[in-house]
C-alpha positions, 0 to 999 in steps of 0.5 A, a space after each residue: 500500500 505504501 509503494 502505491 502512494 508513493 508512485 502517486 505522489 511522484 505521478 502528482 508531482 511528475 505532471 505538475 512539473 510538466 504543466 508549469 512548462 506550459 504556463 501562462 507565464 511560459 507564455 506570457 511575453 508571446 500575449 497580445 493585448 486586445 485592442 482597445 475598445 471603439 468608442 461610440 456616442 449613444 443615443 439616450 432615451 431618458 424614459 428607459 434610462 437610469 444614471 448610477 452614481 457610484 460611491 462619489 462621497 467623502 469617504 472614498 474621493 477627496 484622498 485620490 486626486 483622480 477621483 477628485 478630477 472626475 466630481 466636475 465631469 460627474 456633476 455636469 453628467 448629473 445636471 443633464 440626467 436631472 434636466 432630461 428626467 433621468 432616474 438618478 440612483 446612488 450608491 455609498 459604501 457600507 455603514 455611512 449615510 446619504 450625507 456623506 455623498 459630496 455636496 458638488 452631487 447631493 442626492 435630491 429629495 426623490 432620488 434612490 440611495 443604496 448601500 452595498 459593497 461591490 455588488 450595488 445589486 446585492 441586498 438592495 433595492 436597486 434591480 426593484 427599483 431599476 425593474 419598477 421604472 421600467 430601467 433598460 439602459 443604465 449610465 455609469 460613473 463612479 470612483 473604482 473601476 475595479 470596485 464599485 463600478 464592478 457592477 458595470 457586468 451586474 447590468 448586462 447579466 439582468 437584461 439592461 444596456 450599459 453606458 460606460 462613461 469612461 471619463 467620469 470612472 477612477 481606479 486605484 491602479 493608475 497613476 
């Protein structure tokens, strides 16, 4: 019985040698890049449309200056939502209130707030509220591409459009 482990443990240890030869890192410097999305405008209907808001508050902006260059960009897209009846929903991170969404992008009195970590869908009310208007179509903006606007691949996978506004998203991972 022992010889039998022994020629399985050797066997294991065999084939992983031999895969790590064939690795993604053998292969690394031989990977090309995609090329870089085309970027289109779009129409927007507004009766089908919901701007998203994604963590634009005090704590998560004002100690990244490339999430402090995209209030202004934010505020602007804002005012245009509010002036053509666009549903506006924020979100915050966990455990802080509505208050602390920066004052340049306040919520109105009837505009949705959440909040949630990554998944702004997960135990919210977002995807009732996107479902109750009739949401089909849905612009992003927000702090970390890689954290909060996450959610851009949330949309897509419960049937609505993503609109990505490329300008008005910050990651962590740029300098």
């Amino acid at each position: 019985m022992k010889s039998f482990y022994t020629v399985g443990i050797i066997t294991i240890f065999a084939v992983g040698v031999l895969s790590a030869q064939n690795s993604v890192i053998d292969k690394w410097n031989s990977i090309e890049a995609p090329a870089a999305p085309t970027l289109e405008s779009v129409e927007v209907d507004p009766s089908v449309t919901a701007l998203l808001i994604l963590d634009i508050e005090q704590r998560t902006v004002p100690a990244r200056p490339r999430a402090v260059a995209i209030v202004p960009g934010v505020k602007k897209l804002l005012s245009w939502a509010r002036k053509n009846d666009i549903l506006v929903v924020y979100s915050t991170t966990p455990g802080v209130s509505p208050n602390t969404i920066l004052s340049e992008v306040k919520p109105a009195p009837n505009e949705v707030v959440v909040a949630a970590s990554v998944d702004k869908y997960f135990n919210t009310k977002l995807e009732e509220t996107l479902r109750a208007k009739g949401i089909t179509n849905v612009i992003i903006t927000g702090v970390a591409a890689e954290g909060a606007v996450h959610v851009l691949n949330a949309p897509g996978t419960r049937g609505n459009v993503t609109i990505t506004k490329l300008d008005m998203i910050k990651t962590n991972h740029m300098k």
